[in-house]
C-alpha positions as CSV (number, residue, x, y, z in Angstrom):
1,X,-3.1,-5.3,-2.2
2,X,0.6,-4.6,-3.1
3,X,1.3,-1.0,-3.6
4,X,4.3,0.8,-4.7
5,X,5.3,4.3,-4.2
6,X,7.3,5.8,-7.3
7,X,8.7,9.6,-6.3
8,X,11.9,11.3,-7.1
9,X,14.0,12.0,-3.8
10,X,15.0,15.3,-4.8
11,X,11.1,16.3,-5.2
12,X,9.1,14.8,-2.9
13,X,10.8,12.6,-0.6
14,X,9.0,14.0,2.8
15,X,5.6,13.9,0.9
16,X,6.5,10.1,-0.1
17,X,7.3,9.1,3.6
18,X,4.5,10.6,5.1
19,X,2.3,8.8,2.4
20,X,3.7,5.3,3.0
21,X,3.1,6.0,6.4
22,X,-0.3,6.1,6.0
23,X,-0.6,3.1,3.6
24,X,1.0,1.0,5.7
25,X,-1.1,1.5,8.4
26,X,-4.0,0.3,6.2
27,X,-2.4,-2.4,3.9
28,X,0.3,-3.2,6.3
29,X,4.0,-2.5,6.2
30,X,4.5,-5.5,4.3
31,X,2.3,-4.9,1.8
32,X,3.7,-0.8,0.6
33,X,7.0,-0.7,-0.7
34,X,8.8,2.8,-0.2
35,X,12.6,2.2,-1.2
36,X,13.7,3.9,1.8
37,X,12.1,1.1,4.4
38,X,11.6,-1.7,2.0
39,X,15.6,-2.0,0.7
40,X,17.7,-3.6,3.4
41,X,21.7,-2.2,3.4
42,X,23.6,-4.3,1.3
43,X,20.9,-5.3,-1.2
44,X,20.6,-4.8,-5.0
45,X,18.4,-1.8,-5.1
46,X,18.0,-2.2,-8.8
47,X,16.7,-5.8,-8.5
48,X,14.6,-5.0,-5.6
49,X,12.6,-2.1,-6.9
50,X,12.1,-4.5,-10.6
51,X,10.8,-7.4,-8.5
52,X,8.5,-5.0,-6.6
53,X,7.5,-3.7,-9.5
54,X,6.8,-6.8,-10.8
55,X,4.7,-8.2,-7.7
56,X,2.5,-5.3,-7.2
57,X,-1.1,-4.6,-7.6
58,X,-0.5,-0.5,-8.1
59,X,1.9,2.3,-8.7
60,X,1.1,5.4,-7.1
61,X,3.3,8.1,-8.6
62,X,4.2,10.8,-6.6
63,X,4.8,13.9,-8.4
64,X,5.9,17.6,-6.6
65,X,6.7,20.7,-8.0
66,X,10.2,19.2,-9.0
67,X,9.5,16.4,-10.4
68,X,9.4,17.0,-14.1
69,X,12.2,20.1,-14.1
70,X,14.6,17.7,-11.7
71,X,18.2,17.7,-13.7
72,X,21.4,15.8,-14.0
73,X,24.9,17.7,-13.1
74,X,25.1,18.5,-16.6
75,X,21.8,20.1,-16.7
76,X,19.4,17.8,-18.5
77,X,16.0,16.7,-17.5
78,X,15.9,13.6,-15.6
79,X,13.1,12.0,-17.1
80,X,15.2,12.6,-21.1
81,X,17.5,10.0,-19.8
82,X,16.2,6.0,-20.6
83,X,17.9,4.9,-17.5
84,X,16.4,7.4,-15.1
85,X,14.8,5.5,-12.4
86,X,11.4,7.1,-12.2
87,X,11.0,7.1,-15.5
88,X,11.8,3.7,-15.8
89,X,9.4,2.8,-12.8
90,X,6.8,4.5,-14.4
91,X,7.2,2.9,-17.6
92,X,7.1,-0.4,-16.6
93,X,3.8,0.2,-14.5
94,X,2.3,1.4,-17.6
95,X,3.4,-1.5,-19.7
96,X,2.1,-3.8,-16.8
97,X,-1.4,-1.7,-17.1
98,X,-1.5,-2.2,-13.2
99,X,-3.3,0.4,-11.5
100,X,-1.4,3.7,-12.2
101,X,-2.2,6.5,-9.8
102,X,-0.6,9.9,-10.2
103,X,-0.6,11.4,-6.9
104,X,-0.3,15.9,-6.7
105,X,1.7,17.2,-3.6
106,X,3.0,20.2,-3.3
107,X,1.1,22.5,-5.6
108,X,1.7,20.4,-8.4
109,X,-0.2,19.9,-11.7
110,X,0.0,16.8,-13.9
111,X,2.6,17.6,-16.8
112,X,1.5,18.3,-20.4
113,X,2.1,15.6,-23.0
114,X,4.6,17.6,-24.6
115,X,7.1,17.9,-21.3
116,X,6.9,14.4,-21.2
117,X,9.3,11.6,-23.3
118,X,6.6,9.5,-25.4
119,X,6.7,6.2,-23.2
120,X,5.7,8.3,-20.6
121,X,2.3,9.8,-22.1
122,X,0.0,7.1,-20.9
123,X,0.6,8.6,-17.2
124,X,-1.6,11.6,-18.7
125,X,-5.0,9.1,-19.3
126,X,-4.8,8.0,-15.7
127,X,-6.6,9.6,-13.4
128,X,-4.7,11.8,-10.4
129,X,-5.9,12.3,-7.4
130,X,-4.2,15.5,-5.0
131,X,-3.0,15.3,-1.5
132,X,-3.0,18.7,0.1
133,X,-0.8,19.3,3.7
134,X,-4.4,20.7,5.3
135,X,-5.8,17.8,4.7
136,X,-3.9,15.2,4.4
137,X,-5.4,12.3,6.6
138,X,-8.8,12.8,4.7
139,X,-7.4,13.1,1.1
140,X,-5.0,9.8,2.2
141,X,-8.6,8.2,3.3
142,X,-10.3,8.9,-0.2
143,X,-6.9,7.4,-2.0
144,X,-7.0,4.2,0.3
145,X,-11.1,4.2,-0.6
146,X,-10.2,4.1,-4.3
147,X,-7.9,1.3,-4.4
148,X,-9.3,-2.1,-4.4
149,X,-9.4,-3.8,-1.1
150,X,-8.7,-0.5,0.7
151,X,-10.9,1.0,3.3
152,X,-10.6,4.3,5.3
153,X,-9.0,4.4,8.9
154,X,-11.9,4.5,11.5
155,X,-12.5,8.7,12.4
156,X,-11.6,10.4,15.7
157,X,-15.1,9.8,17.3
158,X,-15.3,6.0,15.8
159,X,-12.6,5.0,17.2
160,X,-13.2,7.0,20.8
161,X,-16.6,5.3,20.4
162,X,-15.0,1.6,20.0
163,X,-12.5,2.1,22.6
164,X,-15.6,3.4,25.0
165,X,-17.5,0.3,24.2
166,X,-14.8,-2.0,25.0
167,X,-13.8,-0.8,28.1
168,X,-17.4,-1.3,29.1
169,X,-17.8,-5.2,28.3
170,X,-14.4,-5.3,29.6
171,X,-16.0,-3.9,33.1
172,X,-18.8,-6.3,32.8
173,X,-17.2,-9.1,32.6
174,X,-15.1,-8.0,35.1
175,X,-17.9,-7.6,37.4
176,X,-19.4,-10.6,36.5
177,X,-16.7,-13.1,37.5
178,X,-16.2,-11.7,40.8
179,X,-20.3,-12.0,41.4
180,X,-20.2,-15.3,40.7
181,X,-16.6,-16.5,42.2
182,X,-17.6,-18.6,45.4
183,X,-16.1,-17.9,48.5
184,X,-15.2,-14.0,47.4
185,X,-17.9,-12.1,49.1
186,X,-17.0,-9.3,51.2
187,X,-20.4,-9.6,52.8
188,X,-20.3,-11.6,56.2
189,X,-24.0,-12.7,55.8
190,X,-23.7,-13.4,51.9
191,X,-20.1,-15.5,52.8
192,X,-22.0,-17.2,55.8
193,X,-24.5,-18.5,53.3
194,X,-21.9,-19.6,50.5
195,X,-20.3,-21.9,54.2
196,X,-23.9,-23.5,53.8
197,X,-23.8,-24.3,57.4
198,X,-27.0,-26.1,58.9
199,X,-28.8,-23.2,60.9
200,X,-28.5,-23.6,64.8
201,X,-31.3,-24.6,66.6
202,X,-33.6,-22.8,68.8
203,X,-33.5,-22.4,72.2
204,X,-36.4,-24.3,74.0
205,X,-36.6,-26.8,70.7
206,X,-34.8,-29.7,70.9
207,X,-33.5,-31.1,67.8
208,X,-35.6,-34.7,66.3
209,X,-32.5,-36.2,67.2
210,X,-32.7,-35.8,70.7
211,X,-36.7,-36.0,71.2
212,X,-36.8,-39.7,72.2
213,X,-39.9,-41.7,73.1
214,X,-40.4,-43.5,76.5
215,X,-38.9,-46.7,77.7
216,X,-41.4,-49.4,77.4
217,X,-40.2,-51.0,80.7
218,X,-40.4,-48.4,82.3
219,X,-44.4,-47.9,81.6
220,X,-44.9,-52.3,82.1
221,X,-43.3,-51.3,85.9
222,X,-45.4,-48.7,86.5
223,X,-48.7,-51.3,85.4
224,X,-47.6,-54.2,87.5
225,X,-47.3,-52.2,90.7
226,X,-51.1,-51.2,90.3
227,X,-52.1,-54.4,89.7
């Protein structure tokens, strides 16, 4: 899932930061273009946000209270000028019919049709969705949700829970390997045993070894001298 983040600078550029943030988190950094992280010094911003454009999945638009009254020096609206970026971003997403998001911030509603130039009017049939500062990480979890492939960072207590978890079997194994690791007993008797030295023998008991039947000549001696 490719996703890239339309927003005017003068509007909403905090809002658009924060958001990318969070995207790329989930998707990966790769995967999010935000033209502040994504455009190396140097390059051709122009042809870098019209191939991104062109290789991604969705557009979400960011829109804040300045976004439709932003203005040139002169005093025009932004989006009246053809070769405005975001209008031309937003354009092209709708002529690509990729998923088009318009995303609220700020306080902000979705323009009226009739504040908006007439290439622009299909971003009025797409449905928005609002971010609010309060809560932010759960309205950025229901976004994420909605996109295809996207699914919601793990809570507070899920991820306390995994980390919990895995520190356990990381114990137990632990534990295990030095139960069963020869030779690393602490226990005189228990290392004593792992030596598997023969037992010592008794006192008073002498060994099979050394138990030794009597000399036949001895007894053939002892016969002839009775005879």
């Amino acid at each position: 899932m490719r996703i890239f983040v339309s927003y005017r600078r003068s509007d909403a550029a905090a809002h658009a930061g924060r958001l990318s943030d969070g995207l790329a988190r989930r998707f990966g950094a790769h995967n999010v273009f935000h033209d502040v992280t994504a455009i190396a010094p140097g390059q051709n911003f122009e042809q870098a946000i019209d191939r991104a454009l062109v290789d991604c999945d969705a557009v979400l638009v960011v829109i804040g209270p300045g976004w439709l009254t932003a203005s040139t020096p002169q005093g025009t609206p932004r989006l009246l000028d053809p070769d405005d970026r975001v209008r031309l971003e937003v354009v092209t997403a709708l002529r690509r019919d990729v998923r088009v998001v318009p995303v609220l911030v700020g306080a902000a509603t979705l323009p009226a049709a009739a504040d908006l130039p007439h290439d622009l009017h299909g971003l009025r049939s797409r449905q928005a969705v609002v971010l609010h500062d309060a809560t932010w990480v759960r309205d950025v979890d229901a976004l994420v949700a909605a996109l295809p492939g996207g699914t919601p960072a793990p809570t507070s207590r899920r991820r306390w829970v995994l980390a919990a978890t895995a520190a356990v079997v990381v114990l137990l194994i632990a534990g295990a390997l030095t139960w069963w690791r020869p030779g690393t007993s602490d226990d005189p008797e228990s290392a004593e045993l792992l030596r598997c030295d023969p037992p010592p023998a008794r006192a008073g008991h002498r060994s099979r070894s050394a138990r030794t039947r009597p000399l036949r000549p001895h007894a053939r001696t002892a016969r002839s001298s009775t005879q």
